[in-house]
C-alpha positions as CSV (number, residue, x, y, z in Angstrom):
1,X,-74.0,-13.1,-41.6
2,X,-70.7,-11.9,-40.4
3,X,-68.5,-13.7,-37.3
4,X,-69.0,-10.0,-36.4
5,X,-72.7,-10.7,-36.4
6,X,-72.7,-14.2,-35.0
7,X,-71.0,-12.7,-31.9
8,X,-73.4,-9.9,-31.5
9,X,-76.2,-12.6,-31.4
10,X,-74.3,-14.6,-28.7
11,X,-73.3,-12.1,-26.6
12,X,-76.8,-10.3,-27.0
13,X,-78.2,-14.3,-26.0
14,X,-76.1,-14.4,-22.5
15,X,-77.8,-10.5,-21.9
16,X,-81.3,-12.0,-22.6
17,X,-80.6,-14.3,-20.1
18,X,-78.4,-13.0,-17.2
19,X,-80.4,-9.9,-17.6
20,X,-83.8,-9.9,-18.8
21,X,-84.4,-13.3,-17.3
22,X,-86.0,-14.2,-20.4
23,X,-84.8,-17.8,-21.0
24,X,-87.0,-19.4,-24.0
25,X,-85.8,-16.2,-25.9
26,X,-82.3,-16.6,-24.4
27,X,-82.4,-20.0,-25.9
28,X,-83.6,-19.3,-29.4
29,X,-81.2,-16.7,-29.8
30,X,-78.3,-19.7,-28.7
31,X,-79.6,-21.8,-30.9
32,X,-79.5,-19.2,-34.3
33,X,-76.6,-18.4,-32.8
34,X,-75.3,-22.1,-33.3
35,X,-76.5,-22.7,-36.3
36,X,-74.9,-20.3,-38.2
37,X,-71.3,-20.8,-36.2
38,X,-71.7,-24.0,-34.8
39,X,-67.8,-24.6,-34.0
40,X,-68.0,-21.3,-32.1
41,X,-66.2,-22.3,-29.1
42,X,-67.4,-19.0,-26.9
43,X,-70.9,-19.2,-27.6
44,X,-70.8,-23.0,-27.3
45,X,-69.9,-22.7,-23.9
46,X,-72.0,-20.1,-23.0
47,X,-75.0,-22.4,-24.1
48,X,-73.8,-25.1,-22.1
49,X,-73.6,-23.1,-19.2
50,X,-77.2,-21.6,-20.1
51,X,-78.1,-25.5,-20.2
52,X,-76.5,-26.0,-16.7
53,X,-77.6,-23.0,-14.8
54,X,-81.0,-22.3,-16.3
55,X,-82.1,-25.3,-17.6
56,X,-80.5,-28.2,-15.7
57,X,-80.0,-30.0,-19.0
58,X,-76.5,-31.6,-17.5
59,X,-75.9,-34.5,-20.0
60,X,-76.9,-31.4,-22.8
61,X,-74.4,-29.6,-21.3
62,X,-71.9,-32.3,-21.0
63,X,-72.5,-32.3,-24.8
64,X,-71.9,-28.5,-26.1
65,X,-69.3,-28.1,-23.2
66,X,-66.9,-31.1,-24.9
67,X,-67.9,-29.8,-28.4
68,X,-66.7,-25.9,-27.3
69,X,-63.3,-27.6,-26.1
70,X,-63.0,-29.0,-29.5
71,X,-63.5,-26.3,-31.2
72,X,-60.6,-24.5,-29.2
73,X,-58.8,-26.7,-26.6
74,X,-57.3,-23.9,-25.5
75,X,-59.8,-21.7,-24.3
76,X,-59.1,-21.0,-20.6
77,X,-62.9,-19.4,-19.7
78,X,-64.6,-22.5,-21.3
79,X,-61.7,-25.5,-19.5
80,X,-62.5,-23.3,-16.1
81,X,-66.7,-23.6,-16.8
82,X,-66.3,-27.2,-18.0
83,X,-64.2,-28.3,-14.9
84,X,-66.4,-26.7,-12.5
85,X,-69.1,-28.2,-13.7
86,X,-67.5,-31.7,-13.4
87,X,-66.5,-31.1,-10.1
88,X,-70.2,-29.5,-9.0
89,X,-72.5,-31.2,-10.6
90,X,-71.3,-34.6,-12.0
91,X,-68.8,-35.0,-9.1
92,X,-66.1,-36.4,-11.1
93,X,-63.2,-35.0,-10.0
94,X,-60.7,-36.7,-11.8
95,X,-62.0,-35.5,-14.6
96,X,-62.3,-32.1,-13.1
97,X,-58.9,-32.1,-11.9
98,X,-57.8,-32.6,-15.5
99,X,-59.5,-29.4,-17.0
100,X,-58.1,-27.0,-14.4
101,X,-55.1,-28.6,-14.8
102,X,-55.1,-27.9,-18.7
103,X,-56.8,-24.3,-17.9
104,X,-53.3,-23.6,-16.1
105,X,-51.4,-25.1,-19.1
106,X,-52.8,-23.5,-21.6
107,X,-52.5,-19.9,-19.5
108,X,-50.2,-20.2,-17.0
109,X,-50.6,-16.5,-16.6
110,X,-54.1,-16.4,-16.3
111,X,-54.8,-15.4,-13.0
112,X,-58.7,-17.4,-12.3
113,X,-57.2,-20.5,-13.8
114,X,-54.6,-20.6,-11.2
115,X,-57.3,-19.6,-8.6
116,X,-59.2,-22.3,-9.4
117,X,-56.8,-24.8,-9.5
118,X,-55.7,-23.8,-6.0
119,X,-59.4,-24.1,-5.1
120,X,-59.6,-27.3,-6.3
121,X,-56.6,-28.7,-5.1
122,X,-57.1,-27.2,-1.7
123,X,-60.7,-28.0,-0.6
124,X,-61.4,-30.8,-3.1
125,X,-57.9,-32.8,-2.7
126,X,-57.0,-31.9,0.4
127,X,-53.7,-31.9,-1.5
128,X,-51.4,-28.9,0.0
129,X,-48.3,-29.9,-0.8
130,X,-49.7,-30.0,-5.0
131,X,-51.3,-26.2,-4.2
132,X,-48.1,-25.5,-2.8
133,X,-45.8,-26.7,-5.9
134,X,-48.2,-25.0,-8.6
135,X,-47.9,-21.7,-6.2
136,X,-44.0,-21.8,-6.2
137,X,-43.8,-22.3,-9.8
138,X,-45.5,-19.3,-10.9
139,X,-49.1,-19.2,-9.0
140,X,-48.1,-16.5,-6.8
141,X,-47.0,-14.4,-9.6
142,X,-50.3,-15.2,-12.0
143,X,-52.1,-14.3,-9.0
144,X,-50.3,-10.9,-8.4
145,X,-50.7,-9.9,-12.1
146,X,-54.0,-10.5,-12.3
147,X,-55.5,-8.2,-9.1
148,X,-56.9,-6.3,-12.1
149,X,-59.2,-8.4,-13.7
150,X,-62.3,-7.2,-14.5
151,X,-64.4,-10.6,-15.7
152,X,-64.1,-13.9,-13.9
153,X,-65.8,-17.1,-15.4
154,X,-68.0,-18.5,-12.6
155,X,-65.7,-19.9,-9.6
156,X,-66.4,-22.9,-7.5
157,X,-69.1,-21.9,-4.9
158,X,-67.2,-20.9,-1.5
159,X,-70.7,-22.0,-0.2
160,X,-70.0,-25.4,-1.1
161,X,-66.3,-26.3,-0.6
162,X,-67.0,-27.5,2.5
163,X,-69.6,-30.2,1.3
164,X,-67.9,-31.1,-2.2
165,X,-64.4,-31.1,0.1
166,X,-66.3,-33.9,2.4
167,X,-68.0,-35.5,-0.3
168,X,-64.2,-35.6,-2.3
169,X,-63.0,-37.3,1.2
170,X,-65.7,-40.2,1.8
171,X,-65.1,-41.7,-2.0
172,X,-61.5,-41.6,-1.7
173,X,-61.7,-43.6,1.8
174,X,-64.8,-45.7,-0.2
175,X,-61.9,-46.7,-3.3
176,X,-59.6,-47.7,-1.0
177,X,-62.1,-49.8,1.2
178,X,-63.2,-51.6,-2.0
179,X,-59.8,-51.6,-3.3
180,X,-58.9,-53.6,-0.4
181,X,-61.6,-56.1,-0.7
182,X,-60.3,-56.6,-4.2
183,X,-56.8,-57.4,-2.5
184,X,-58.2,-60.1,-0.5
185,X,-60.4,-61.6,-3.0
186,X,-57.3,-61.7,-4.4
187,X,-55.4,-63.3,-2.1
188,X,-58.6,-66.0,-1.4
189,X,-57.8,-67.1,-5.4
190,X,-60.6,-65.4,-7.0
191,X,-58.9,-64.7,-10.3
192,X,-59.8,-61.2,-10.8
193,X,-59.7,-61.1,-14.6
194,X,-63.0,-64.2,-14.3
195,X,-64.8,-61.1,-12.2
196,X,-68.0,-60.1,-13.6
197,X,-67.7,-58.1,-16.9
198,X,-70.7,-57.3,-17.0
199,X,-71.4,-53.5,-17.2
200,X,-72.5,-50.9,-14.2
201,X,-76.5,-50.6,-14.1
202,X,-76.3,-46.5,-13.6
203,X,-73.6,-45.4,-16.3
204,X,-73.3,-48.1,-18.7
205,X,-69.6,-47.0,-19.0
206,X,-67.8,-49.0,-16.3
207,X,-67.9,-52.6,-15.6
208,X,-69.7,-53.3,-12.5
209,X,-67.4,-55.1,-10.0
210,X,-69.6,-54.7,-6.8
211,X,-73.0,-56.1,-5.9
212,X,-75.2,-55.7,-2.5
213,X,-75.1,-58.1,-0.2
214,X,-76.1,-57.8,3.6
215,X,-72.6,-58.7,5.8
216,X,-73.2,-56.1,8.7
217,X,-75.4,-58.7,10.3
218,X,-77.9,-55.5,10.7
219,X,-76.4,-53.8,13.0
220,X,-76.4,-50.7,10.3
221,X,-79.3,-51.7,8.4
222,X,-83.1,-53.4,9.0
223,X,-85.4,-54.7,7.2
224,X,-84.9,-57.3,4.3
225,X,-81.1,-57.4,2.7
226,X,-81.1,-56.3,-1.1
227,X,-82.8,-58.8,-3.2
228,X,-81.3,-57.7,-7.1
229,X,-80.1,-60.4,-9.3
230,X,-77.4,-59.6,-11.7
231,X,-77.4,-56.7,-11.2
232,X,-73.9,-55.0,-10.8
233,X,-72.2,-51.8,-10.0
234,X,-68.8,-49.8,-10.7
235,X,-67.0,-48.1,-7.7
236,X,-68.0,-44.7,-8.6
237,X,-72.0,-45.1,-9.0
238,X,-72.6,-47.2,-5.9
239,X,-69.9,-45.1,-3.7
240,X,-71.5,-41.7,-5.0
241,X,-75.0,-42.9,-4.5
242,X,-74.0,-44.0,-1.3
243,X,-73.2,-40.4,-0.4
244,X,-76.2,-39.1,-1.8
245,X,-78.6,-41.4,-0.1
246,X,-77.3,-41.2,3.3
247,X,-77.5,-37.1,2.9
248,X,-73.3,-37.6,3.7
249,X,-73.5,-40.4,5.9
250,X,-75.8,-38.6,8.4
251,X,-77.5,-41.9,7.8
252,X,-76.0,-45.3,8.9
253,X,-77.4,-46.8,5.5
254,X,-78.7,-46.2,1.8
255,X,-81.0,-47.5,-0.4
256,X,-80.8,-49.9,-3.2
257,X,-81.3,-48.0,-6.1
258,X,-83.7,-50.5,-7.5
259,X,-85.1,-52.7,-4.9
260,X,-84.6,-49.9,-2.1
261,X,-83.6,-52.1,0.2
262,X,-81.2,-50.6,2.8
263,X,-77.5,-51.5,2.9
264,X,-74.7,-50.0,4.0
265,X,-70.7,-49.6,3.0
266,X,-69.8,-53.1,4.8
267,X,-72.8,-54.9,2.2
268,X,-70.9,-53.3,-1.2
269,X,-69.4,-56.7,-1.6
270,X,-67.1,-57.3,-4.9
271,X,-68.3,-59.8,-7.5
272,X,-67.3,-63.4,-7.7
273,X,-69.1,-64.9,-10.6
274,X,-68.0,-64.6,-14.3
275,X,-70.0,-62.2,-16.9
276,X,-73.6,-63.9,-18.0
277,X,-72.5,-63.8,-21.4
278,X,-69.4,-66.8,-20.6
């Protein structure tokens, strides 16, 4: 079968599935699709948006999203997709932040990357004076050019700026409150590099500095304090569960995530014991 051929089928599996609603064939026809061409960076990150939107298969889509990047890192319509979906639905913005940033570099001309950086930078970073600088050199212009477009990749949801812009604001206010705890363990002696190595419960990834432990003398929280042994969290899984659990701190408190009991931001307490395995 011909590249010719390959695109028909991957094309023909986004119509399946945008149009005829038809997933299970949509996802067959992604999957020949794949297996004929499977470095195809297009149809690799159209099936990781199928996984995303239609399936909700996010660590899947983590997966053929990062695997379309390889197989062209500079394809501006699959940076865009991936970014969005790391600031939407995995709420790592960092990482987000990074993709639009290498959308723009790739294209500074491209008229949606810009917009989306802009976006990002606006409602997400609260950063003006960055939207500002990547408008003066050459934003306004991309944007201009590009009043002509016919086919944007999907944009971050005006719907939920607001929320995501809110959510971006509370764990940048949660690093620094734990940051500063780490300043005065600091300062109290605690050698930081004897903290706890071992590794965050939820992602496996990080090393979990932070454990739950009830200093609000319950005037946030009732009910017994968390009662979890060695059992340890990084910054970003506790912070973002936090936000979860609370519903955006329209709660006073969250929940353990394993013993459910309630705690809230003045219990995240940084580690002072030394890995299990010293």
């Amino acid at each position: 079968m011909s590249l010719q051929d390959v695109d028909v089928l991957g094309y023909y599996a986004s119509f399946v599935s945008s149009v005829q609603r038809d997933y299970d064939k949509a996802e067959s026809l992604f999957q020949r699709c794949l297996q004929l061409a499977p470095t195809h960076s297009n149809h690799l990150g159209g099936y990781a948006r199928f996984l995303t939107t239609v399936r909700s298969k996010f660590d899947e889509a983590d997966v053929y999203f990062r695997r379309s990047i390889e197989a062209d890192s500079r394809n501006v319509v699959n940076l865009n997709n991936y970014a969005a979906f790391l600031a939407e639905v995995m709420h790592d913005y960092e990482r987000a932040e990074k993709y639009f940033r290498t959308a723009v570099e790739a294209d500074p001309s491209c008229g949606f990357a810009v917009r989306n950086l802009l976006n990002f930078l606006i409602w997400m970073r609260d950063d003006a004076q960055a939207a500002k600088q990547l408008w003066q050199q050459g934003g306004a212009e991309a944007l201009r050019d590009s009043l002509d477009e016919t086919y944007h990749p999907d944009e971050i949801n005006p719907a939920v700026r607001e929320d995501m812009a809110a959510q971006a604001k509370f764990l940048e206010a949660g690093k620094q409150c734990l940051a500063e705890k780490a300043r005065k363990a600091c300062a109290m002696g605690i050698d930081q590099d004897k903290l706890s190595t071992n590794m965050c419960v939820a992602c496996s990834q990080e090393p979990g500095r932070f454990t739950l432990s009830r200093c609000c003398k319950g005037t946030a929280c009732e009910g017994q304090a968390c009662s979890c042994v060695d059992v340890y969290w990084c910054e970003s899984c506790i912070l973002n569960h936090y936000w979860h659990d609370s519903q955006g701190e329209l709660k006073s408190f969250a929940r353990c995530p394993t013993c459910r009991a309630e705690f809230c931001l003045e219990d995240i307490q940084i580690t002072t014991g030394v890995s299990d395995d010293k």
